[in-house]
BAFI-3210 file (N, C-alpha, C; in Angstrom, 3 decimals, decimal comma, padded with zeros to 6 digits):
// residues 225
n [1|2|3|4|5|6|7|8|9|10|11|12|13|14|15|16|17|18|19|20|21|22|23|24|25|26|27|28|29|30|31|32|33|34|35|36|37|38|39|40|41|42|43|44|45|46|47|48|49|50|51|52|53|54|55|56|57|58|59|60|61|62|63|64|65|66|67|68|69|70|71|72|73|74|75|76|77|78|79|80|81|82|83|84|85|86|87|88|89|90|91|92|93|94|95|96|97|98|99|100|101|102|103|104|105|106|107|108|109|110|111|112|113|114|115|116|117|118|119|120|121|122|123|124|125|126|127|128|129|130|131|132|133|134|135|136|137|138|139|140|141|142|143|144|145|146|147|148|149|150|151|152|153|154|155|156|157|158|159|160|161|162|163|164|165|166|167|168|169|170|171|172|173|174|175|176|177|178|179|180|181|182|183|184|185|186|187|188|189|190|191|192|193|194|195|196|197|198|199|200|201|202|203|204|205|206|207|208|209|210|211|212|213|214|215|216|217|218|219|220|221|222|223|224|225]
n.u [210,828|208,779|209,401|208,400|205,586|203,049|200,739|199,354|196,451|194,603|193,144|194,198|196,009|199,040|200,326|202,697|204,292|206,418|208,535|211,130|213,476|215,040|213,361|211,791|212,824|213,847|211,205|210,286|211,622|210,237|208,192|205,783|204,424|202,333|201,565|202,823|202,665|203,205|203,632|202,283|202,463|200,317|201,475|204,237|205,105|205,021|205,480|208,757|209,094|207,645|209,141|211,563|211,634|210,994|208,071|208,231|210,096|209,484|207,734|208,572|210,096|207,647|207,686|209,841|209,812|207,215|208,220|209,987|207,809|206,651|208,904|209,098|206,530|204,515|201,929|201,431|200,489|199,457|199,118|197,481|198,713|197,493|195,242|193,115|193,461|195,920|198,080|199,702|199,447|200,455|199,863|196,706|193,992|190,971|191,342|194,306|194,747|193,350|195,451|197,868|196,847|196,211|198,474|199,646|198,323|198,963|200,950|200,658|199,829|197,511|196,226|194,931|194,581|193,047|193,828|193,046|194,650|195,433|192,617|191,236|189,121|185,590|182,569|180,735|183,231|184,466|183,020|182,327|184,939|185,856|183,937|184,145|186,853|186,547|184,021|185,705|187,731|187,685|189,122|191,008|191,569|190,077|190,338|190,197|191,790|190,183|191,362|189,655|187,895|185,586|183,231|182,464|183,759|181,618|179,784|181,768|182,553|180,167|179,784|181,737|181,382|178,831|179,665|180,831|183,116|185,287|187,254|189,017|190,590|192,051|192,273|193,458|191,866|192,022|194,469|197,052|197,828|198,421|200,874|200,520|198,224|197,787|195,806|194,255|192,258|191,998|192,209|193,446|190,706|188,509|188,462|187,341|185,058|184,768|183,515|181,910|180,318|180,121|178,797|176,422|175,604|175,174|176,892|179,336|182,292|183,151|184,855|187,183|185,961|187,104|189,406|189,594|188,682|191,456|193,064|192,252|192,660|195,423|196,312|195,504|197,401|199,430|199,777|197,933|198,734]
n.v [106,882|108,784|110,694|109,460|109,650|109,969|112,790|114,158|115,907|115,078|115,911|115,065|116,014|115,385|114,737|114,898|113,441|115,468|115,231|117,333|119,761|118,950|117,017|118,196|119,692|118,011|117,329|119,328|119,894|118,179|118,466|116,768|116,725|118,710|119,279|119,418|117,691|118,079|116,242|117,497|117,088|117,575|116,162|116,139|113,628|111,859|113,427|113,753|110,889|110,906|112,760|113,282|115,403|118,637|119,573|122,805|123,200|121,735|123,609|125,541|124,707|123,997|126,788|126,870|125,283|126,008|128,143|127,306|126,006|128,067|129,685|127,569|127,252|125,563|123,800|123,901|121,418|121,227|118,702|117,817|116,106|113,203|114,979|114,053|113,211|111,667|108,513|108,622|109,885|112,774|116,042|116,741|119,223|120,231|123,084|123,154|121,830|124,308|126,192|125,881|125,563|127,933|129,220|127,755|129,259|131,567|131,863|131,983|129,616|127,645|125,284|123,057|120,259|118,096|115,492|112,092|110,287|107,530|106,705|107,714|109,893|110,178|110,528|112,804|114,838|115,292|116,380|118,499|119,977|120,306|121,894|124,098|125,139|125,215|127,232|129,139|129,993|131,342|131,329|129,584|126,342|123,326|120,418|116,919|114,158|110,828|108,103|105,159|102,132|099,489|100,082|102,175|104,915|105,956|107,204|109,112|110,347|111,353|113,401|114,852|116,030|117,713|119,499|121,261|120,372|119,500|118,592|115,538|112,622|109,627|106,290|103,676|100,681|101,003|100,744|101,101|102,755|104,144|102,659|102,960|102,257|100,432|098,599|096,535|096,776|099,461|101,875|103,700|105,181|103,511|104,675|103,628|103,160|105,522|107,299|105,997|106,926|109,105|109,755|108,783|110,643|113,080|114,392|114,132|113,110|113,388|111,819|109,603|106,507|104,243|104,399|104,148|102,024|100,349|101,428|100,351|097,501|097,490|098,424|095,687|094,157|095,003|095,434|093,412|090,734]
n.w [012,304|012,058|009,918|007,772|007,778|006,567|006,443|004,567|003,013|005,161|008,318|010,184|013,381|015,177|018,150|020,267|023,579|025,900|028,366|029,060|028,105|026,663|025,277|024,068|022,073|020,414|019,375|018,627|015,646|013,688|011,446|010,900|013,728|015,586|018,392|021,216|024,446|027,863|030,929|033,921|037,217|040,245|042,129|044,066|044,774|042,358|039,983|040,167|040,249|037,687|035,637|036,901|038,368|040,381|041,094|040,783|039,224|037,235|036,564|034,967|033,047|031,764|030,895|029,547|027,559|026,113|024,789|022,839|021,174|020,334|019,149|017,058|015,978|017,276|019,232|022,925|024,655|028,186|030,388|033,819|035,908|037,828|039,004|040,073|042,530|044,387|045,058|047,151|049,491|049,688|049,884|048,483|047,046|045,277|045,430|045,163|042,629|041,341|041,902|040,601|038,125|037,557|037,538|035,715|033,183|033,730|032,553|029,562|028,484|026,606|026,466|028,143|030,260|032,246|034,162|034,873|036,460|037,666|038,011|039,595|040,179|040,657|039,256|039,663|041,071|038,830|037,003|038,330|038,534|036,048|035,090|036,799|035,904|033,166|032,763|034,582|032,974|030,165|028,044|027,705|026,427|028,242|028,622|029,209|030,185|030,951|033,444|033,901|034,621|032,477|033,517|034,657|033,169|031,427|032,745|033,755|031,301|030,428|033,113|031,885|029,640|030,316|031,821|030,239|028,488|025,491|024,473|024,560|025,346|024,418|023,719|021,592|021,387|024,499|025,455|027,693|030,343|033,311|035,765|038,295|039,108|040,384|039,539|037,060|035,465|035,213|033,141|030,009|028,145|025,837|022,321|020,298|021,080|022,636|020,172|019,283|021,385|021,609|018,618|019,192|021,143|019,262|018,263|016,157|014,902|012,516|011,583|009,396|008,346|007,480|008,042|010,701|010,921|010,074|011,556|014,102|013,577|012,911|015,404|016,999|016,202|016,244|019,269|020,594|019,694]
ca.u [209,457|207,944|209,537|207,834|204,350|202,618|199,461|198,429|194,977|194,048|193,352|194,908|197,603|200,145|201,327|204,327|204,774|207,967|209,502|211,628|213,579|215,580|212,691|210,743|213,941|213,923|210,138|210,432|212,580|209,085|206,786|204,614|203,926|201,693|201,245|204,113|202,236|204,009|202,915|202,863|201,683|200,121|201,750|205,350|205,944|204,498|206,243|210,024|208,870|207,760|210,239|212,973|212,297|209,922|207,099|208,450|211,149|208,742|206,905|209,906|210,396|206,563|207,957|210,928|208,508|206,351|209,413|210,346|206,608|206,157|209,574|208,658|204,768|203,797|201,026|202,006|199,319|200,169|198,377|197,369|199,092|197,165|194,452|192,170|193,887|196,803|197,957|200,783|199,584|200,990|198,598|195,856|192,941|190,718|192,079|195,800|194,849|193,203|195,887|198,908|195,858|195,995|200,367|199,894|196,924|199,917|202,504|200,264|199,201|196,250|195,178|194,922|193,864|193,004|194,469|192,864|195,980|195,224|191,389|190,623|188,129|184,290|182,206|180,983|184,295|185,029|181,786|182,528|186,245|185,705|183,239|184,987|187,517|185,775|183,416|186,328|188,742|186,807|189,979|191,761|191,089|190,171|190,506|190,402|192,551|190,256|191,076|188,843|187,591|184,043|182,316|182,628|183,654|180,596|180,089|182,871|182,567|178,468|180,008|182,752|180,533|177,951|180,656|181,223|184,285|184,815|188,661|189,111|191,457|191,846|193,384|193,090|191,489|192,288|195,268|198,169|197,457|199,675|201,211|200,697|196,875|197,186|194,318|194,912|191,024|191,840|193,237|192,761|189,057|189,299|188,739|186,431|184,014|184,394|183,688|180,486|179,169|179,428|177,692|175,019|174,935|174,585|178,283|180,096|183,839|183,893|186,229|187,294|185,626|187,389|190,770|189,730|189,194|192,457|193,340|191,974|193,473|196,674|196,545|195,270|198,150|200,718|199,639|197,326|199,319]
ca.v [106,575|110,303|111,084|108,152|109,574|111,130|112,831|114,754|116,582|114,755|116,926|114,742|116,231|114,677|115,487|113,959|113,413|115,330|115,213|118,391|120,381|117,509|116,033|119,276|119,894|117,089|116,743|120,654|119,404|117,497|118,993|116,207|117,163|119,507|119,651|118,691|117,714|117,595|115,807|118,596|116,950|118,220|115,504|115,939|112,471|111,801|114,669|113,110|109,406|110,387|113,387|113,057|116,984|119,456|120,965|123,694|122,956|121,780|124,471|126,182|123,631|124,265|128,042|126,940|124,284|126,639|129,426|126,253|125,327|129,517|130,046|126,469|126,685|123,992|124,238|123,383|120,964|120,469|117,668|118,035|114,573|113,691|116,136|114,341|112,783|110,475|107,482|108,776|110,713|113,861|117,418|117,224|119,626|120,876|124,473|122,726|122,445|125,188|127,459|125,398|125,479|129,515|129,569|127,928|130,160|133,365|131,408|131,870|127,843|128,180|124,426|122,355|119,097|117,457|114,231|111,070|109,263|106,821|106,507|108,084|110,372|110,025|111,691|114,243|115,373|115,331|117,299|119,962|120,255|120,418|122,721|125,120|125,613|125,996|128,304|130,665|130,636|130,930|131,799|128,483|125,370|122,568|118,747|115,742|112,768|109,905|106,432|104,404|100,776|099,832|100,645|103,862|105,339|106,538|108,331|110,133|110,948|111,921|114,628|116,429|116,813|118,117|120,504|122,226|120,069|119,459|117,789|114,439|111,768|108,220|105,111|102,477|099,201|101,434|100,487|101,535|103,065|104,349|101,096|103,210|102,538|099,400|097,921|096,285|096,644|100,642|102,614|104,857|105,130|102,913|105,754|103,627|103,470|106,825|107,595|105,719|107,394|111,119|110,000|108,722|112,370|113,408|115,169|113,033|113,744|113,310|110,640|108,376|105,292|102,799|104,773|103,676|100,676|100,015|101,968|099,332|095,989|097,447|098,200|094,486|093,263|095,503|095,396|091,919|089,758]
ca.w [011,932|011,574|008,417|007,129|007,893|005,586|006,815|002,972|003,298|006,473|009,262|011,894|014,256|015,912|019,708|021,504|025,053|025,794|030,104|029,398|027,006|025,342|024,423|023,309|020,942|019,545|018,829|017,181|014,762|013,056|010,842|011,402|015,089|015,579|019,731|022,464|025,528|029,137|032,130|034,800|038,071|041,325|043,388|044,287|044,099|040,731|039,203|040,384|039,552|035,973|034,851|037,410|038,462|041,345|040,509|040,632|038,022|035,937|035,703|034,233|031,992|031,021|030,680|028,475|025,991|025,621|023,808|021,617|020,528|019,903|017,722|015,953|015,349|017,818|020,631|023,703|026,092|029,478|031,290|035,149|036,268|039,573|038,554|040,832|043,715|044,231|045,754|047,571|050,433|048,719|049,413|047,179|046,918|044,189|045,058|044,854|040,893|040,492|041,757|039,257|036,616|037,112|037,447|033,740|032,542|033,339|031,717|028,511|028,272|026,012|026,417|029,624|030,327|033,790|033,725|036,072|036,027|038,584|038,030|041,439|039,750|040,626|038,042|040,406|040,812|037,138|036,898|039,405|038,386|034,790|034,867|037,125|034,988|031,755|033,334|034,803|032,349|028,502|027,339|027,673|026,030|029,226|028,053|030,296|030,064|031,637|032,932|034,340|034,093|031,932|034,733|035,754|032,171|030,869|033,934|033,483|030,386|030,747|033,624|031,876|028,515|030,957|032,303|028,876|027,861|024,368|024,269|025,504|025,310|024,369|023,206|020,654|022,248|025,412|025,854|028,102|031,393|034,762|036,402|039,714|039,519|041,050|039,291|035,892|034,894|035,225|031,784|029,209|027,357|024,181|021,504|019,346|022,250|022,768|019,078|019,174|022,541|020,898|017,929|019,888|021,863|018,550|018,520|015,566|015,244|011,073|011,195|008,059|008,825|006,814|008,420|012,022|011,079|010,230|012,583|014,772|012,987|013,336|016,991|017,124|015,205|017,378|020,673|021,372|019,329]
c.u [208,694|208,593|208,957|206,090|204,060|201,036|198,685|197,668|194,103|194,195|193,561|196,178|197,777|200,803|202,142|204,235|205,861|208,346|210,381|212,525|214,337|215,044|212,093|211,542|214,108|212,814|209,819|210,256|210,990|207,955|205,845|204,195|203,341|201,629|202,156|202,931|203,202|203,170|203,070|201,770|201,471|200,125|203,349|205,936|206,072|205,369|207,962|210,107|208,621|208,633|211,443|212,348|210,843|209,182|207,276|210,017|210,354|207,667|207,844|210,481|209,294|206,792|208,854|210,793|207,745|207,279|209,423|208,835|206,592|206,971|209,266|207,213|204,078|203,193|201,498|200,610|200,020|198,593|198,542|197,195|198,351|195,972|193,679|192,310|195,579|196,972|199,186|200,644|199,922|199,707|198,131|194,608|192,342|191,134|193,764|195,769|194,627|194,565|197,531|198,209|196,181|197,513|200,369|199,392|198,142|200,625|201,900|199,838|198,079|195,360|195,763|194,015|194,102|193,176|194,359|193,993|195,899|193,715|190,281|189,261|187,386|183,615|181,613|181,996|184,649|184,136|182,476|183,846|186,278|184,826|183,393|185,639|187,007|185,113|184,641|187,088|188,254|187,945|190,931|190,776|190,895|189,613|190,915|190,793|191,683|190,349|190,212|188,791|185,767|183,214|181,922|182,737|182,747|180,114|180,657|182,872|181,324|179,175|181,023|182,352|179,591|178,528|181,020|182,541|184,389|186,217|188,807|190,061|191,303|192,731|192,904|192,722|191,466|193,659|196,665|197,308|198,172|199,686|200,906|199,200|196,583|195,456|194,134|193,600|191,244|193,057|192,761|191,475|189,220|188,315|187,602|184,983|183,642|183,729|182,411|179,538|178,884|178,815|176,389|174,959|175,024|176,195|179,342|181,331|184,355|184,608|185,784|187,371|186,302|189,286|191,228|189,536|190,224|193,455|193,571|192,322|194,812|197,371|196,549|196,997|199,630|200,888|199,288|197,750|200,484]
c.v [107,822|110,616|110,371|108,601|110,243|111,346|114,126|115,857|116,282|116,286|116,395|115,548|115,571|115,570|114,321|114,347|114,090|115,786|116,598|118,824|119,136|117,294|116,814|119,564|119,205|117,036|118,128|120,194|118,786|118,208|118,322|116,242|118,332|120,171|118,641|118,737|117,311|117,340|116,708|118,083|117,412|117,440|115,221|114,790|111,809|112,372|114,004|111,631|109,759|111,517|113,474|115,198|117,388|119,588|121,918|123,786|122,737|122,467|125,361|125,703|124,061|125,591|127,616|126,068|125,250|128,034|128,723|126,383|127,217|129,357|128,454|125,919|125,516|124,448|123,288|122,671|120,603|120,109|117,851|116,538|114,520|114,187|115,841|113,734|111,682|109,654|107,596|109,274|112,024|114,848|117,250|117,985|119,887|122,363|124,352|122,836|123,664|126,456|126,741|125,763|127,557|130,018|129,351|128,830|131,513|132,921|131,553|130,563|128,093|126,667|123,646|121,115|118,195|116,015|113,115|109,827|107,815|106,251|106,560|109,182|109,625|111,186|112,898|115,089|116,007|116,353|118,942|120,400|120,892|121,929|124,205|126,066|126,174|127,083|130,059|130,904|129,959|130,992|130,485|127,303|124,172|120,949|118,656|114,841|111,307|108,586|106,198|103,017|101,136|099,758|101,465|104,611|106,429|107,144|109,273|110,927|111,825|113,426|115,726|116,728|117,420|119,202|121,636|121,661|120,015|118,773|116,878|113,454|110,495|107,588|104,204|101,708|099,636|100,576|101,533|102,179|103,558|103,125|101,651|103,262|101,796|098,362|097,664|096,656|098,588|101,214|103,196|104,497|104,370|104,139|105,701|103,469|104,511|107,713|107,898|106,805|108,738|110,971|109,585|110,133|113,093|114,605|114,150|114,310|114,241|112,689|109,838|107,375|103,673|103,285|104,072|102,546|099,832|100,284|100,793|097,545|096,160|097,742|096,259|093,823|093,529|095,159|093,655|090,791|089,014]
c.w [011,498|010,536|007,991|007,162|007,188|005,554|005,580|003,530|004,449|007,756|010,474|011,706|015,098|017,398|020,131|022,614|025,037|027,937|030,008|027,846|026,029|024,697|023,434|021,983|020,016|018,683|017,865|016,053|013,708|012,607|010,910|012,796|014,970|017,057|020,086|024,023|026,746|030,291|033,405|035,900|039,591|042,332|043,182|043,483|042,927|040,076|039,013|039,999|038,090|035,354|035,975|037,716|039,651|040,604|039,984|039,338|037,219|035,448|034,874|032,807|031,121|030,196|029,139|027,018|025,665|024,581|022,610|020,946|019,694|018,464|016,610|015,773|015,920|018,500|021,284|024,791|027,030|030,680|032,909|035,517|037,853|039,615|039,764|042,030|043,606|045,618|046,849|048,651|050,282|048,850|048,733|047,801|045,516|044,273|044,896|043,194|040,495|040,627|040,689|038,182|036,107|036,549|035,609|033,104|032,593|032,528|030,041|028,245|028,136|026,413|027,675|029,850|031,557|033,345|035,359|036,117|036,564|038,753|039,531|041,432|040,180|039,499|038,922|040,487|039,489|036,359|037,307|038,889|037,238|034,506|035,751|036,804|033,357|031,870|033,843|034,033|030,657|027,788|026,896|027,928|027,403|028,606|028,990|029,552|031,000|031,778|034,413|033,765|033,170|032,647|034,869|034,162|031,623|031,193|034,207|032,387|029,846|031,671|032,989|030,391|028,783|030,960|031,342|028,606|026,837|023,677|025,294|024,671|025,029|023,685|022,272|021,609|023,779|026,191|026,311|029,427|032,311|035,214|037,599|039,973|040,358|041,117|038,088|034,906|034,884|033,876|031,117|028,705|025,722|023,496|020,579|020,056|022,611|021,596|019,273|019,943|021,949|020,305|018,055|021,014|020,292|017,961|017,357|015,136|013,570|011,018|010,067|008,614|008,763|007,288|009,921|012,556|010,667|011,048|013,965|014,170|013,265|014,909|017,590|017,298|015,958|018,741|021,500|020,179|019,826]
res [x|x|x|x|x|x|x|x|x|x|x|x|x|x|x|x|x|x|x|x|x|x|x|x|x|x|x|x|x|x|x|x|x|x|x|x|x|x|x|x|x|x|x|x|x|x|x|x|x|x|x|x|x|x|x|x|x|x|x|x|x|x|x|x|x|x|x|x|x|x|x|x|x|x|x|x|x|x|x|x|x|x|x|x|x|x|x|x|x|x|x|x|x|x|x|x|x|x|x|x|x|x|x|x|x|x|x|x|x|x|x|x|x|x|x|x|x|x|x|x|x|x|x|x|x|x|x|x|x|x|x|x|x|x|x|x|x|x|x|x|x|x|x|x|x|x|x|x|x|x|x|x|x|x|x|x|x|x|x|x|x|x|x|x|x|x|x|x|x|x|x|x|x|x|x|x|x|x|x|x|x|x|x|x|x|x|x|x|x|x|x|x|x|x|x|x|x|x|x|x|x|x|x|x|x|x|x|x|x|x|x|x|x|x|x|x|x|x|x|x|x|x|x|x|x]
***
C-alpha cells in the first residue's frame, strides 16, 4: 500500500508504529514515512503485553531505532505508554516518568509524547505533567497522545495547551483505542473535533478542507460500514 501513496507538495508526514527493530527496518525502507514511533511504557506489564520485551530492553531497542531513523533520515517518537497510570497495579509515579522521560532525553530522543493509554488521566494531571516537562526540557519536543470519552476530552485538551504543548494526537471519527481500558466509551480524540477546537482557540492547523473531508467519508466507508 505505501508505494501507492503519493503525498506531491503536501506537507503531510507519515509515522509508523514499529514494536522493535524488525519493524523499524522494514518501515526505513519507505520514503513515504517520515517518523517511526515506539510504544515505550512505564508499566512492566504493558510493555510485555504490547511488544513481548522489559523495559529495559526496550529502551535499547529505543537506542537501536533511533541509529536506523539517523542513517535513514527518519525521526524517531517514542510514546510514554501508561504515561499516567495503569490498570495493573504496576509502580507508577509522576517521578517514575519523569526519570524514563530523562533516560530518553540522554539517548538523544528529540520528541516525546505522554501517552493516556487507558484514559486514567484527569486534566490536572495532564496539566501538571505536561507542563513539567515542557518547562524543563525546551530542548525536546513534548506531545500527548489523549484518550478519553466526550466528557472529559476537552478538559484534557484545555490543560495540556495550557501547559505549553503544541503536538497532539488523534484519530479519524476517533476511532480505535487500548482494549485494556475497559470502557468502550473511552478512545482516541476524533481529529476533526480536535481540528475545530484549535480553530476556535484561534490556533488553525492550515489543513485542506475539502482533503479532510474525504478524509472523513473514507474513514466512514472503512471503518463504520
Amino acid at each position: 500500500m505505501l508505494p501507492h501513496l503519493k503525498t506531491g507538495s503536501s506537507q503531510t508526514k507519515l509515522l509508523t508504529i514499529v514494536a522493535n527493530q524488525r519493524g523499524a527496518e522494514e518501515a526505513v525502507q519507505f520514503d513515504q514515512i517520515s517518523y517511526l514511533g515506539f510504544p515505550f511504557s512505564v508499566s512492566e506489564t504493558f510493555q510485555q503485553r504490547n511488544t513481548n520485551s522489559s523495559i529495559e530492553t526496550s529502551l535499547q531497542r529505543v537506542e537501536d531505532i533511533r541509529d536506523l531513523c539517523i542513517k535513514n533520515n527518519k525521526e524517531l517518537v517514542v510514546y510514554i505508554s501508561m504515561g499516567f497510570g495503569n490498570p495493573y497495579g504496576d509502580p507508577f509515579s509522576e517521578e517514575i516518568v519523569f526519570e524514563w522521560v530523562n533516560k530518553l532525553v540522554e539517548l538523544d530522543i528529540s520528541i516525546i509524547s505522554l501517552a493516556d493509554t487507558v484514559g486514567l488521566a484527569t486534566p490536572e494531571q495532564v496539566y501538571r505533567m505536561t507542563a513539567y516537562l515542557v518547562e524543563s526540557l525546551p530542548g525536546t519536543e513534548i506531545g500527548v497522545h489523549l484518550h478519553s470519552s466526550i466528557h472529559n476530552r476537552q478538559a484534557k485538551l484545555d490543560a495540556a495547551l495550557r501547559a505549553g504543548c503544541i503536538r497532539f494526537d488523534g484519530a479519524l471519527k476517533g476511532i480505535g483505542g487500548c482494549p485494556m481500558a475497559n470502557d468502550e466509551l473511552v478512545g482516541n480524540m476524533d481529529s476533526a473535533w480536535m481540528i475545530r477546537y484549535f480553530e476556535e482557540k484561534g490556533i488553525s492547523p492550515g489543513l485542506d478542507e475539502n482533503a479532510l473531508a474525504e478524509s472523513m467519508r473514507l474513514a466512514d466507508e472503512i471503518f463504520l460500514t
